[in-house]
N, C-alpha and C positions, 0 to 999 in steps of 0.2 A: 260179531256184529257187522262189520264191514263188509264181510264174505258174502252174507245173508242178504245185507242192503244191493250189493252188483249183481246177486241172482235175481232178485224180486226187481232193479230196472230191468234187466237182459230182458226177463222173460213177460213180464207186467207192461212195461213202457217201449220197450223195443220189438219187443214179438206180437205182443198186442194179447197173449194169455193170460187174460185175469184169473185167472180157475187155479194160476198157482199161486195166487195171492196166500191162499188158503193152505197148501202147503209148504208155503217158507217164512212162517211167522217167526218174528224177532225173538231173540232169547229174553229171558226173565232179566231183566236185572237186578245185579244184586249190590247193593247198597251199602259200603261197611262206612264205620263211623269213622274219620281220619284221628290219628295223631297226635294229642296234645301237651306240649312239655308244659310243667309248671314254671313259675316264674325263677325258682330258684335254678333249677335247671335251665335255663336260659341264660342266667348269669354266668354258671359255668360253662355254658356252651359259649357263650364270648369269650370270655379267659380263656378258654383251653385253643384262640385262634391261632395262639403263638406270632403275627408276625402282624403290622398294622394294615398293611392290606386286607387279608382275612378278617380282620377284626372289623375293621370298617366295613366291609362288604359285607358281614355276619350283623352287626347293628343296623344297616341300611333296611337292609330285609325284614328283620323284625319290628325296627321303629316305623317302618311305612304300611308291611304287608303287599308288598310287590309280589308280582310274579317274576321269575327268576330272569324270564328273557325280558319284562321290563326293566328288570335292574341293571342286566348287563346293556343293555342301551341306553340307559340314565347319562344326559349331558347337564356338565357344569353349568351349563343356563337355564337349565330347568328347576334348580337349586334357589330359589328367593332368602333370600336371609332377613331381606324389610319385612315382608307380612310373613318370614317363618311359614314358605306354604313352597311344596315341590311338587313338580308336576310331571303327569305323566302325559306320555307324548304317544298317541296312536298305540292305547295298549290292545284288550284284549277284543275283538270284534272291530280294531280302529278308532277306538274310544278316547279321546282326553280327558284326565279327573285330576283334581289339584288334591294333595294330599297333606296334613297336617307337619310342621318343620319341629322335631322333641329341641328343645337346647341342651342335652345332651349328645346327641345325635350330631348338631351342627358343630358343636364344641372337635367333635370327633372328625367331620368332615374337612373342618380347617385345617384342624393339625395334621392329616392324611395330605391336606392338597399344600402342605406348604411343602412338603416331603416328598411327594410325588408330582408336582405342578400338570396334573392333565392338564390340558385344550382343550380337546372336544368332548371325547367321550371321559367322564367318574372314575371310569374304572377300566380305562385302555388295556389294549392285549401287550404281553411282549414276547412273544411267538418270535423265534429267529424268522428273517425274512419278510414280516407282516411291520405296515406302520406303524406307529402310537398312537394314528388319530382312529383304530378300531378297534372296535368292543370286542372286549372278553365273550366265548363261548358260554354257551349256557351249562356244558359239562363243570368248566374251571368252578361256577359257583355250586354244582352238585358237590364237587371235591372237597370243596370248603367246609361245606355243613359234615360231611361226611366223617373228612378228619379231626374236624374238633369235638365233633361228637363222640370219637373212640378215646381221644386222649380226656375227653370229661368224664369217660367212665359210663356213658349214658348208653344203654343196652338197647333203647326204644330205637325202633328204624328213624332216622333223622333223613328229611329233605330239606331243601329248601322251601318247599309248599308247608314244610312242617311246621318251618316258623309264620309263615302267614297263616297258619289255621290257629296256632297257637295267640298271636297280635289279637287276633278277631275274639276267642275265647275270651280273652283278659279284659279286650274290651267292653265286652259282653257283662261280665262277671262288676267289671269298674260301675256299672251303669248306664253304659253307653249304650242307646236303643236301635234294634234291628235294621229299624228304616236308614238310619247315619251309617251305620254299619255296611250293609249293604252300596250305599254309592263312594266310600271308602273302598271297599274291596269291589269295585267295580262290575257287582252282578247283575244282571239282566231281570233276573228274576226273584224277588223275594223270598222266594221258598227254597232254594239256594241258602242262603242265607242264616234259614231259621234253624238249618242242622245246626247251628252253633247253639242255640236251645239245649240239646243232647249232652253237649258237652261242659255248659257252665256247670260248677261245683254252686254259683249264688241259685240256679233256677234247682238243680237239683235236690240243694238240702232244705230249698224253702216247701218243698213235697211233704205232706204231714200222712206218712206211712200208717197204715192199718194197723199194723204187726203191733207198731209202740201200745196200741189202745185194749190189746188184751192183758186179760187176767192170767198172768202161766206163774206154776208153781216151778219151786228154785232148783235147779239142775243136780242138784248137790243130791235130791232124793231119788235120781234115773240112774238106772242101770249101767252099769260099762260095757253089757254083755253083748255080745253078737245074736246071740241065740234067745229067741222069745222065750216066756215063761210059761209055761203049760195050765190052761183054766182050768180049776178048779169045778 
């Protein structure tokens, strides 16, 4: 896609050949569904963080539905504990959006910061060499999810986007409506958004299937055979 997009300015915009508009169209894109762990596998994906940093980092993500380099920039100030509301600062496009505070969630950020007393940054680096007052890389939190995920037994690819797709599902599935949804996960565009449609189990089973509405006789009188039966 990228490749496509500097051929078509070079040659379009820079050359002034519109004629090859026409041969360097964009590729198809293809669209897969993301990721969704169920809640119970969520809960072992906490457990299995082993150490409270991890763990607190692993709740953070999923109780807000961050992006992962929003969370590794998350400062202690942006944390409200009065109106239970945290904020994100300059996330995706430059955006600020206040996002809902769980009191489990905060219960867990206390006891993390009485332990670790950050400053600035939630969740400082400790990189030999590097200060305290900066943020964790965005890899250290891929690792995160990464490893709790193998010691929870969980087979599905786990990222960190995995648990905000999963937040957004749940919430979906809770009753929480697409519009709330969306300025929660900070999309631009609605229909962004409505891929979580795809994935709720409440919009999927409320589907009233064709299939249930026929008349079929009981399995018990079909064949086991491979091979048809020759008409008569």
């Amino acid at each position: 896609m990228n490749c496509v997009a500097a051929l078509r300015f070079f040659f379009v915009k820079t050359l002034k050949r519109h004629q090859f508009r026409e041969f360097l169209p964009y590729p198809k894109d293809r669209r897969r569904l993301p990721t969704v762990l169920s809640q119970e596998e969520i809960g072992r994906l906490i457990n299995a963080a082993g150490i409270l940093f991890r763990r607190t980092l692993l709740m953070t993500l999923y109780g807000t539905g961050m992006r992962r380099s929003e969370l590794a920039h998350l400062k202690v100030g942006d944390i409200d504990s009065q109106r239970m509301i945290i904020r994100v600062v300059a996330g995706k496009g430059g955006k600020d959006r206040d996002l809902p505070l769980s009191p489990t969630l905060l219960e867990t950020l206390r006891e993390y910061w009485r332990w670790r007393k950050p400053k600035l940054y939630m969740f400082p680096t400790r990189t030999l060499g590097h200060r305290l007052d900066q943020p964790i890389s965005d890899k250290t939190v891929w690792i995160a999810c990464c490893e709790a995920a193998r010691r929870a037994g969980i087979h599905k690819r786990v990222t960190p986007h995995t648990l905000r797709h999963s937040w957004a599902t749940h919430l979906l599935e809770a009753g929480t409506d697409l519009r709330t949804i969306q300025v929660l996960l900070g999309h631009g565009d609605l229909e962004t958004t409505a891929q979580y449609l795809h994935l709720s189990r409440r919009h999927l089973q409320a589907v009233s299937n064709p299939l249930d509405g026929l008349t079929l006789a009981g399995t018990e009188s079909v064949s086991r055979s491979f091979k048809r039966k020759k008409q008569e």
